[in-house]
N, C-alpha and C positions, 0 to 999 in steps of 0.2 A: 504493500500500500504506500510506503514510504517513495517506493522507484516511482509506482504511477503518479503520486502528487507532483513529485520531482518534474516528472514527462509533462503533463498538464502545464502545469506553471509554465514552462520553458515554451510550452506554443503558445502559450496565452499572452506572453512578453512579449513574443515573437510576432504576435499578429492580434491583437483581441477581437477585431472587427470581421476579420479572415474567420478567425477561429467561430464567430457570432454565426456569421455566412455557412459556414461552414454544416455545423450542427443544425441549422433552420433546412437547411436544402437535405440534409441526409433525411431527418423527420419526416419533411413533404414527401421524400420519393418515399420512405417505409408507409403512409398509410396511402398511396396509391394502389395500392394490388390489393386491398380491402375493400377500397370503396369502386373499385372497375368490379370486383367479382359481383358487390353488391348489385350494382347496377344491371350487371348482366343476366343475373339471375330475373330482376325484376323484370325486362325486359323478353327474358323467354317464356316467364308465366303469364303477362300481359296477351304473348301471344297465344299461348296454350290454354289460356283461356276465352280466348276468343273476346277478349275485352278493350283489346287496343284503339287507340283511336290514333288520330293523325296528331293533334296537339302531343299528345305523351307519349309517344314515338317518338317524334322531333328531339323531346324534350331531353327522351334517356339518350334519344341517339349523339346528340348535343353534348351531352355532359360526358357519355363514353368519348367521345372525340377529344372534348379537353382533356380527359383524364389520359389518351394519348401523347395527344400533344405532351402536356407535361409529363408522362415517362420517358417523353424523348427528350425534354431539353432537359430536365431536373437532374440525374445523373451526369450529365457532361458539364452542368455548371457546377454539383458536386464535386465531382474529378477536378476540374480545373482550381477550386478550392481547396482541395486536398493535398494538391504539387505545388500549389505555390504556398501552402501552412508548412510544407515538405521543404520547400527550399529554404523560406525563413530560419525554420527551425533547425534545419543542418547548418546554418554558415554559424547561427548564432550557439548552437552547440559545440562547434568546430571551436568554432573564437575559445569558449570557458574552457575547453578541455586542454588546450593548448596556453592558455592563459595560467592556469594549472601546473602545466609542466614546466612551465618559467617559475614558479614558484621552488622547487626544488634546487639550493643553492650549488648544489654541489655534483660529483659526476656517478656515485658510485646507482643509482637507481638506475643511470643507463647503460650499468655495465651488470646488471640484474637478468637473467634470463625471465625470472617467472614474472615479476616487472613488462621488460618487453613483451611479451605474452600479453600482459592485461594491458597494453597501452594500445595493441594491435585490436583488440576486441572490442574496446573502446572508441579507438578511431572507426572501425566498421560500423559499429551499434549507435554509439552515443550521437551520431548527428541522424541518423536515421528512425532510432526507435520512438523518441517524441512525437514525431507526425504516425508514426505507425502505431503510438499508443491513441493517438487523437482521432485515429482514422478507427479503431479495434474499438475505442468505447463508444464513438458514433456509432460504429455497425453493429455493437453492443442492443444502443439503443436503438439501432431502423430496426433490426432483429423481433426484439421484442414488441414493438408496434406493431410490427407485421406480423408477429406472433399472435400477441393478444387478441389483435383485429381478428383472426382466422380462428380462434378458438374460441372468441364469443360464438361467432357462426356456427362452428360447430355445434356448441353447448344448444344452440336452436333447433338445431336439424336432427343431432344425433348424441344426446347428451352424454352417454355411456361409453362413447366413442374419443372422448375429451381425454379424460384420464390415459388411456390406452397410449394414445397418439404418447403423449406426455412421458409415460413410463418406460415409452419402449426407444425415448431419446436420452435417457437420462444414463444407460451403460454408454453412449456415445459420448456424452457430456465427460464420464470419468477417465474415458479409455483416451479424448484427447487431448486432457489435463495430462496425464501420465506421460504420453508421448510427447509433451511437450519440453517438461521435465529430462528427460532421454534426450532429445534433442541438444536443450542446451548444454548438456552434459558432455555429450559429444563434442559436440565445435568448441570446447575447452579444451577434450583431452588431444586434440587434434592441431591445435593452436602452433604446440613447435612445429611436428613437422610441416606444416602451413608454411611457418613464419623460415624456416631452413628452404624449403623450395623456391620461395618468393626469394632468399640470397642465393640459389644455383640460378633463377633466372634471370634476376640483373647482373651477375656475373657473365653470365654465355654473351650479353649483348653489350657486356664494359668494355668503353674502347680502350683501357688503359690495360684490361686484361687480354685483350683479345693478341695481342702479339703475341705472349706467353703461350696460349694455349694452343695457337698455329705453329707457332715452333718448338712446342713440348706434345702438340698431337694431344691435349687433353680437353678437346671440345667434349668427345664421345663419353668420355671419363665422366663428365662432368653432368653432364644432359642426363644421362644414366641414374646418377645420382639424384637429380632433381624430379623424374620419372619415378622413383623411388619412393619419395616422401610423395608425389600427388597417388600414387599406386596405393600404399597404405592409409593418403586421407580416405579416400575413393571406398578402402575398404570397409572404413568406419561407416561411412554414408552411405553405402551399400545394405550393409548388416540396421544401421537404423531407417533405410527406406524398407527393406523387408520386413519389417517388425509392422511400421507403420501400416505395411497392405496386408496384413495380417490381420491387424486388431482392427480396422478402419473396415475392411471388406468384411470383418464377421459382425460388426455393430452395424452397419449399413443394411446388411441383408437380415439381420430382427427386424430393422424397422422398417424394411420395406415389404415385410410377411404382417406386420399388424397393420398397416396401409391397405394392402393387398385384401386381407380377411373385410375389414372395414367396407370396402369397395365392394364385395362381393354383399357384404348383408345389404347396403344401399340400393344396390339392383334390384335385387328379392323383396324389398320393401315397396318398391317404385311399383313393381309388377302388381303387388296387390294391392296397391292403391294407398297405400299407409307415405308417399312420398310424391311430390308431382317434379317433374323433370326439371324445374328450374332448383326444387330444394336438391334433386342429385347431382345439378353441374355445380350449388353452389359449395355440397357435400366433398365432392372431388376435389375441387380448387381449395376446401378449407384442411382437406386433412393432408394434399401436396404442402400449401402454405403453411401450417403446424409444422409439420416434417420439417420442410426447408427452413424457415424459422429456427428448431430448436436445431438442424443441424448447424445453420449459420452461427447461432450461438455459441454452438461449440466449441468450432472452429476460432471465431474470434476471439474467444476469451482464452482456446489454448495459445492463438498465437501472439496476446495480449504478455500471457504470461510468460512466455520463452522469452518473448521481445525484454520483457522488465527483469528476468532473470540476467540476460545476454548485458539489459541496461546495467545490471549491478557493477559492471565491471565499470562502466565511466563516471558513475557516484564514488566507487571505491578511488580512484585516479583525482578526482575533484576532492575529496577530503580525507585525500593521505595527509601520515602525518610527515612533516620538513624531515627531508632525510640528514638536514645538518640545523643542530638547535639554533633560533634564532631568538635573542631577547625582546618580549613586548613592545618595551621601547627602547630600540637599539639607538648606541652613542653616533653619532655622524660621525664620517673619519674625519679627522685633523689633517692639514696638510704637514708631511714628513719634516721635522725638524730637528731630528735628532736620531733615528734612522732605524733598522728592524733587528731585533734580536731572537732567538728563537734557544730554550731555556729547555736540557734534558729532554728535547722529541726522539719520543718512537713512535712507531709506524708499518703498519703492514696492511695491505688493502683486508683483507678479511683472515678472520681465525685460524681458517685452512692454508696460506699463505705463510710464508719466512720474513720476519722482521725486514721492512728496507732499510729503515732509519732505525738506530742505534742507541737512544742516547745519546743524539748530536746534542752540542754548543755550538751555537756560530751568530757573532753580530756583523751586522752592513750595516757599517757607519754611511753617515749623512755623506752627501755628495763626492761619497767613493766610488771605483769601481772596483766591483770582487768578481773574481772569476772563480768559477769552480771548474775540478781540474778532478778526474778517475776515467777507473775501466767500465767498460759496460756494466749495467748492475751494479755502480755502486752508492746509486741515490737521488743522483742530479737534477734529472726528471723528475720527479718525486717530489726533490725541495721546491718545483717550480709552482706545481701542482700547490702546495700546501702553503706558499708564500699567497699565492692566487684565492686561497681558501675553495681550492676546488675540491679538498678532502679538511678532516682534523683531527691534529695528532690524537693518538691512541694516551698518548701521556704527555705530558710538559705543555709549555705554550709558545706560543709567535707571538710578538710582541712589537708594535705600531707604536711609536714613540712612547713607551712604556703600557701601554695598554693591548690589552689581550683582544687579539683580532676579533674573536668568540662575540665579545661584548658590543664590537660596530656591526655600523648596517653593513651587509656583504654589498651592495651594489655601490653603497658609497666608496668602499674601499677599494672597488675594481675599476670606479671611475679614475680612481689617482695612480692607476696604472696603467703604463704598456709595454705590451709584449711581442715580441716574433716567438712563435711554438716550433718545435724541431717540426711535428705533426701539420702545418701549419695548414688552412681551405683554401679549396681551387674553388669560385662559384660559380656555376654557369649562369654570369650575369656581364655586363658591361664592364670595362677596363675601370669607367669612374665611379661605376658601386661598389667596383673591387676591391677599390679602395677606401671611399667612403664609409663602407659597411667599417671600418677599422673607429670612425667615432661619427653616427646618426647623426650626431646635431649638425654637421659638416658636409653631410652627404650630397645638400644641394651648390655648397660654394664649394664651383670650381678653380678659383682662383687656387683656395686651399689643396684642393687635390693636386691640382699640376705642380705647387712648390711642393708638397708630399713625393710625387713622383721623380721630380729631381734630384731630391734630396736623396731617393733610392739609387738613382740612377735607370728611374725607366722611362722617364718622356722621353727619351730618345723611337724608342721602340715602340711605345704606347701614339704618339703622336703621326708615326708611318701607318699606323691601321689603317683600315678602309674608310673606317669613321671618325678615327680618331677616338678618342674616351669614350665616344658612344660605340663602340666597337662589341658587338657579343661576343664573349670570350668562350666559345661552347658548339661543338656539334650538334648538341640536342634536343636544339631548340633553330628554328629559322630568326633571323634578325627581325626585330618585331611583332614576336606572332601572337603576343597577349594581346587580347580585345580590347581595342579603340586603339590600336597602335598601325604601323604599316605590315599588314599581311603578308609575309614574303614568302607563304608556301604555298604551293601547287595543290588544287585538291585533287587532281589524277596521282600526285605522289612527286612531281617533280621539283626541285629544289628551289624554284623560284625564284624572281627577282625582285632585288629593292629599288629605292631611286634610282635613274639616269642608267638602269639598265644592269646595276653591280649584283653579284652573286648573294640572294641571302642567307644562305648559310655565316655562322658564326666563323673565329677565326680559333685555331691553336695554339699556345705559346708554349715554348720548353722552360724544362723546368727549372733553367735560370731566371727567365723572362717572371716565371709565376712567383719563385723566391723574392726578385726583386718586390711585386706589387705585395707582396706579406710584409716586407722592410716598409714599404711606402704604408700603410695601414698603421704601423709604430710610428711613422715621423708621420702622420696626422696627429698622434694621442702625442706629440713631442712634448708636450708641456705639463707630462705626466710625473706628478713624484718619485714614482719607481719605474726602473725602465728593466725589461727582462728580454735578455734575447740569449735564446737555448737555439745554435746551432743557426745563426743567422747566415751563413755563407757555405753550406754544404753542398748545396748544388750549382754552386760558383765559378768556372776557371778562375787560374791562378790571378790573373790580371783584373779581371772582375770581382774576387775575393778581396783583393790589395786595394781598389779601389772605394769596393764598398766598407770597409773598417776602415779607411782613412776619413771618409764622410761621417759615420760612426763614431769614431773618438774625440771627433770634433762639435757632434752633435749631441753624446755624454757627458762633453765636458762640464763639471762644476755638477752635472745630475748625480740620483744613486742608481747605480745598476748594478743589474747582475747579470753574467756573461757565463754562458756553458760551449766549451766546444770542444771537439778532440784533437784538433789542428791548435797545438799550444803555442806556436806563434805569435797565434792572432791573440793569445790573451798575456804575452810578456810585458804590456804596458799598462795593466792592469794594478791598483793601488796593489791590493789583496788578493794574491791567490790561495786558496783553500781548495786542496786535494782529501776529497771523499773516497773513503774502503773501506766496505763493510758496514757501509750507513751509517758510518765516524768520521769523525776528523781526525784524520790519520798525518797533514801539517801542514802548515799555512804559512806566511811570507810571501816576501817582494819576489821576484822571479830571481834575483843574482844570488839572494839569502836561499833559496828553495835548493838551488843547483850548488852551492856550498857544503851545504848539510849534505848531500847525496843518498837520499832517501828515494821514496818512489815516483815524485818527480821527476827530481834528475835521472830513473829508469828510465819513466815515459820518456821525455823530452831524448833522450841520449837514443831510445829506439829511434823515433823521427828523424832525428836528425843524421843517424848512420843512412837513412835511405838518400838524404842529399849530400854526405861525403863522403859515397863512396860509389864507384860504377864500376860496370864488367867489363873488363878488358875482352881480347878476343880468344885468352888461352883461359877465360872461365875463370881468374883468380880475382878480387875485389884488392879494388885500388883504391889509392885517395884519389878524391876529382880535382881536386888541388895540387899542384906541384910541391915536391918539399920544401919547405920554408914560407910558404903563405900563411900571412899573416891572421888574425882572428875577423879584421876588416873585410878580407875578401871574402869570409866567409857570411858573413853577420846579414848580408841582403838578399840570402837565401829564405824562400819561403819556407817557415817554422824552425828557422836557424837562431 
């Protein structure tokens, strides 16, 4: 009762006066097939009794016409009432459901399997099942009007005949309650492999995978796989469509043997005079309309109730609880003036998982730059995540000018930062949303964006497009093709053109070109308190890498940041570097203090840099790339030297 209120309300927001329309026009058409049988009945005894005249002839014939007339228009202005309370109510279900999942501050829910499950049943159900419960309790009520209507008739014609009808719809009534139950039951248990097929199918058509799989031969591999999981949904919905024609075909044929017996005393009556031919057409018409009636009833109410069982899953989505605590009234962040510290964090994404973080200590002083500096696996990632409050520590705290992150608002605290992510999004969207999307308020001033994109170093490239910033950056979309924009697809299938005749398909960029616009997305937020860039130059040549950290050190200067990379070059000019192992801090220092000590820095760094002095001669032996006696100078303007 809770899900249907839910449902109701939400179309009634959605549309009240739709909703008004809506209910008036199902009612009219429910008592039309009552008052046409009426009619018609009176009409055949009129004649059978040889008492007709021309006035009331006219008069029935008149009124059956209208009551034509309106079964024909009354149902298609219903329908059309019913898709547009249906559209309302999906876009404005859409919206809360998704309004919702902005609410969860943090990442671990969408790294939840049985989570995604319920967010996928939810996106199906939740924008759907409102109209469909608004649509189930109108049919509820045409139902029972069209019921009632037909079983007063009866109770006239064949009183004995009432209950019958009635009783022998009432195992119908329970059997598709049950089966409805079963149902939802099913498209639960069915959900992963659903939601695993749906990833073999947008994998088979990813153009990012589709190289792989042509050159590794694993389309077949893979199709197979996804055949697999539709193969066992298939079987589920197999075994509960059989059940269905099982119990559905033995309910159906009881009550079409008490119809049947019914029918037959009505004849036998008619013969001896105990009924006159119009009480048997309207005997017929009342105990089909009965029947149909309570099976409609059925019907609706089971699919009433699967719909609000299937709904439970987008009420469960709207009032989770915060997957990361958030204060009543959380403190606004401060701007950084004293800079972040993080006090005894451990850390491990979940129970079953190995501590990442260890019992770190590590403070980022005010307008420093610290780089962290480990092997894979030893954290980095992780601190970036938890500085971001994308997770929180398992023990100890983060600490914002003395104050524990916990305590601010998360969105104010993300506003005072920016980031480049190793992970970073490609989106199939325009060059200048690409970047824009890095801070909303800025999305329209392009001024802003083009100094963002130099500052990366990609107007160069961004500026050569076809469009220039308006450029789609995306195969999978034609240039323009949202509504009210310029159409540039073909509807036979062909790829269309845009203005003055240019192809409009989007365009591709490598994935240096994309690295940059992730960098341009951080010098949008430039005037962020904290600046975090994990692995900002990895998809870089050399000369493009040296270029882009020299814009970089210039554009952190006097900021705090924090810098991740593996190329330890790029972080030698860094105030502080702190080498993470084992989710500790294993040693910290200037870069020439670090290579002193000869600890696991000076390893790493000394592995790198053997790769730039030393090369293979041609008898296979490793030489210096330097002649003997060069100096530390010749060496020093080697990358990561």
């Amino acid at each position: 009762m809770r899900g249907a209120a839910a449902a109701l309300a939400l179309a009634w927001r959605a549309g009240p006066w739709l909703a008004t329309a809506f209910a008036l026009l199902t009612l009219a058409g429910a008592a039309l097939p009552v008052v046409t049988a009426w009619l018609t009945k009176s009409a055949i005894d009129l004649i059978a009794r040889g008492a007709a005249t021309a006035p009331a002839l006219t008069g029935l014939g008149t009124a059956l016409a209208a009551c034509g007339v309106l079964a024909a228009v009354v149902p298609q202005a219903a329908r059309y009432a019913r898709e547009e309370t249906g559209r309302r109510v999906g876009l404005a279900a859409q919206d809360r459901l998704f309004q919702a999942a902005e609410r969860f501050v943090g990442l671990a829910r969408f790294e939840d399997p049985v989570f995604l499950d319920r967010l996928r049943m939810a996106q199906q159900h939740g924008a759907t099942t409102p109209g469909q419960v608004v649509s189930a309790v109108l049919g509820i009520a045409r139902t029972t009007v069209t019921g009632a209507g037909f079983l007063g008739s009866l109770l006239v014609v064949g009183p004995w005949m009432a209950p019958v009808v009635v009783c022998a719809a009432v195992p119908s009534l329970a059997a598709e309650l049950w089966l409805a139950r079963r149902r939802a039951a099913m498209l639960w248990r069915i959900g992963p492999a659903e939601r695993r097929e749906f990833f073999f199918r947008e994998l088979l058509v990813n153009v990012q995978a589709a190289k792989e799989m042509r050159l590794f031969g694993t389309g077949a591999h893979l199709r197979e796989l996804m055949n697999g999981r539709r193969r066992a949904a298939n079987a589920e919905r197999g075994r509960t469509d059989r059940r269905e024609l099982r119990v559905q075909g033995a309910a159906g044929a009881f009550g079409a043997l008490a119809a049947g017996g019914g029918l037959v005393w009505a004849l036998h009556a008619a013969a001896g005079g105990g009924l006159t031919i119009g009480d048997v057409s309207l005997f017929a018409a009342a105990v089909a309309g009965v029947q149909g009636a309570l099976t409609g009833l059925a019907v609706e109410v089971a699919a009433a109730h699967q719909q609000l069982l299937l709904f439970g899953h987008y009420l469960a989505v709207l009032g989770g609880e915060p997957d990361l605590p958030v204060p009543p009234l959380p403190r606004p962040a401060p701007p950084l003036r004293r800079g972040v510290e993080l006090r005894d964090v451990w850390f491990r994404y979940s129970p079953d998982h190995p501590w990442t973080l260890r019992g770190l200590n590590l403070t980022i002083p005010y307008g420093e730059a610290v780089g962290l500096v480990g092997r894979n696996g030893a954290g980095k990632s992780t601190l970036v995540k938890l500085l971001c409050r994308m997770y929180d520590p398992e023990r100890g705290e983060i600490l914002w000018d003395g104050t524990d992150i916990r305590e601010l608002d998360p969105a104010g605290l993300r506003a005072r930062i920016g980031a480049v992510f190793q992970d970073y999004m490609q989106y199939d969207m325009t060059a200048a949303e690409n970047i824009g999307l890095g801070d909303v308020g800025r999305i329209g001033d392009r001024a802003r964006i083009e100094a963002a994109a130099r500052g990366a170093g990609a107007h160069g490239f961004v500026a050569a497009l076809p469009r220039g910033y308006d450029t789609l950056l995306s195969r999978l979309f034609f240039q323009g093709d949202d509504l009210g924009g310029d159409l540039g697809g073909d509807p036979d299938g062909g790829a269309g053109n845009g203005p003055g005749g240019a192809p409009g398909t989007g365009v591709l960029l490598s994935g240096g070109q994309w690295q940059r616009l992730a960098l341009a997305r951080a010098y949008l937020r430039g005037d962020r308190d904290l600046l975090i860039l994990d692995e900002p130059g990895s998809g870089l040549d050399a000369e493009a890498e040296h270029e882009i950290h020299a814009g970089l050190r210039e554009h952190r200067r006097g900021r705090t940041s924090v810098l991740v990379s593996h190329r330890l070059g790029t972080l030698r000019d860094a105030g502080l570097l702190v080498v993470l192992d084992g989710g500790r801090v294993a040693e910290q220092g200037a870069h020439a203090e670090l290579l002193a000590r000869g600890g696991l820095y000076a390893h790493l760094f000394g592995l790198q840099a053997q790769g730039y002095r030393t090369v293979e001669p041609d008898d296979g032996d490793l030489a210096p790339a330097f002649p003997p006696g060069a100096g530390d100078g010749a060496r020093a303007d080697l990358p990561g030297a």
